[in-house]
N, C-alpha and C positions, 0 to 999 in steps of 0.2 A: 504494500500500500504506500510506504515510503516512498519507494521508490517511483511508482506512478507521478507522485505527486513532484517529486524531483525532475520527472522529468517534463513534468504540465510546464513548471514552472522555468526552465530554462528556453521551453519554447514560447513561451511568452516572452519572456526576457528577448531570444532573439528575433523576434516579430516587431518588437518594440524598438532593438535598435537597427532593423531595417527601415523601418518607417519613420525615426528621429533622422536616420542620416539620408533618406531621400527627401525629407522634409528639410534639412540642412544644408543642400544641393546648392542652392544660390546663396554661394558667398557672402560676408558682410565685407563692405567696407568703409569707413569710416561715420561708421551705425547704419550704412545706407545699404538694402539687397542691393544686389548686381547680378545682371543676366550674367553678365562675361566672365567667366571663373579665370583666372592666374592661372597659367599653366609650364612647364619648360620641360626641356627635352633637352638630354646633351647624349655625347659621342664623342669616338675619335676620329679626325679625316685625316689621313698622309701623317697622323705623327700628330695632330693638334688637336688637343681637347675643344673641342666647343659646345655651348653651351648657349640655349634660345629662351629667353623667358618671354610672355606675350599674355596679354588676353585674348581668351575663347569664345568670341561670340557664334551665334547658333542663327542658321539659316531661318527659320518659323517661319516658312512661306513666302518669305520676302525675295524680289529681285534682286541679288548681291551687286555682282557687274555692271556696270552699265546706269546702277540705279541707288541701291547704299553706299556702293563704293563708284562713286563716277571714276571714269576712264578719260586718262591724259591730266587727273591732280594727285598730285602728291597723298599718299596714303599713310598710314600710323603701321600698316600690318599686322594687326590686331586690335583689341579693343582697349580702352580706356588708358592707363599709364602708358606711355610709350615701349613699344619691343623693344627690347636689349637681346646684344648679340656678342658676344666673349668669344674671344680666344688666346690660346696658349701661347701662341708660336706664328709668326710671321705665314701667311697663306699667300697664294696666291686666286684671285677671281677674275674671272673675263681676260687672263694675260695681263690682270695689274695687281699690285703688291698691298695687302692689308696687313700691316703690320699687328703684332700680338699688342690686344687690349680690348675693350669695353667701347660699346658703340649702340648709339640708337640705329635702329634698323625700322626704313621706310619703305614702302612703291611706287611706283606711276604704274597702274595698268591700262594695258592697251586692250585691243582687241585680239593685235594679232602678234606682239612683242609686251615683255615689262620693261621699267627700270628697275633694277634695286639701290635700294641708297643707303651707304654705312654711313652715318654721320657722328661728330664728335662730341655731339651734346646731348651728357649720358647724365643728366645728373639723377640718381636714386630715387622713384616717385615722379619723377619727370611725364608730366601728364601729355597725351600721344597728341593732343586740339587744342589749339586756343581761339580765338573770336575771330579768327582769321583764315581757318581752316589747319590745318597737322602744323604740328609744332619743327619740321622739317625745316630749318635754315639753311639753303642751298650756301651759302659762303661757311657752313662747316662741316658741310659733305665731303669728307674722306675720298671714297671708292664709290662712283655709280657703276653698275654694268647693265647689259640689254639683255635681256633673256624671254627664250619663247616657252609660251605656256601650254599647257597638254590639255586636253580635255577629257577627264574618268569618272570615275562611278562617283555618287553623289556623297559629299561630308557633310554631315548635319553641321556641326562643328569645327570649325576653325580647327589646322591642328598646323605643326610643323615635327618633318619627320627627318632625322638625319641617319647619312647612310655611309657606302665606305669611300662614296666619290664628291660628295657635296651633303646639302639638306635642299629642303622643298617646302614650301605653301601648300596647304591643301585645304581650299575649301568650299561648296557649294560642288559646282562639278568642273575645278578648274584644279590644276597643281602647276607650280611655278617653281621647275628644278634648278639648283643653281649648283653649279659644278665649283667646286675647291680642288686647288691643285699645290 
């Protein structure tokens, strides 16, 4: 009979904290829910750690391209604080030299090319918009390179995936691979 009841009671308990932590799902930040959860992904490419931190925003039926994210302005590449982009070790991208450090990482997407942009104003919490649109200061862009974008199966969510040749954008039904060398 004990034991029955040991075990009611553990399934309760883990029914409860399935449903606290889906109910937990959207973020707080700065007491405020947030759709776009904090998310990062690191790896090694050719010898260099890196490492993507970004927010996740989530498709929910919306036009991404074209339409949230217009095409031919400057992008945050994720949501809310600006992306950060680290690395270890001197890379090379598009056949140009990103030296090892910390860098906001932005877009231009196109239709049928990106930009990406390393830029050098990284500061911690550095919010990805201002009343101007991205907080992208083309006089502290680093490294832009042009890259073409794939079209795959659908991401609900924003994600960035890194691999043994580069990392990639992936989101709605678009991936924007970028080769590191």
């Amino acid at each position: 009979m004990k034991k029955a009841f040991k075990l009611k009671a553990i399934a309760v308990f883990a029914v409860a904290f399935l449903i606290s932590t889906v109910a937990c799902a959207q973020m707080k930040m700065k007491g405020k829910m947030i759709a776009s959860p904090r998310d990062s992904v690191s790896g090694k490419v050719h010898g260099a750690a890196i490492s993507i931190n970004y927010g996740s925003p989530s498709v929910k039926g919306r036009k991404i391209y074209g339409g949230l994210v217009p095409y031919d302005q400057p992008w945050r590449a994720g949501a809310n604080e600006a992306t950060v982009f680290i690395t270890s070790k001197d890379i090379m991208i598009d056949g140009k030299k990103l030296a090892a450090g910390r860098y906001s990482f932005f877009a231009t997407p196109g239709e049928k090319e990106w930009k990406v942009i390393f830029n050098s104003a990284n500061a911690p919490g550095m919010w990805g918009v201002n009343d101007k649109g991205t907080n992208d200061d083309p006089a502290k862009d680093v490294l832009v390179a042009t890259v073409k974008p794939k079209t795959v199966a659908k991401s609900e969510r924003l994600k960035y995936v890194i691999t043994a040749t580069g990392f990639s954008l992936i989101w709605d039904t678009v991936e924007v691979p970028v080769t590191i060398k």
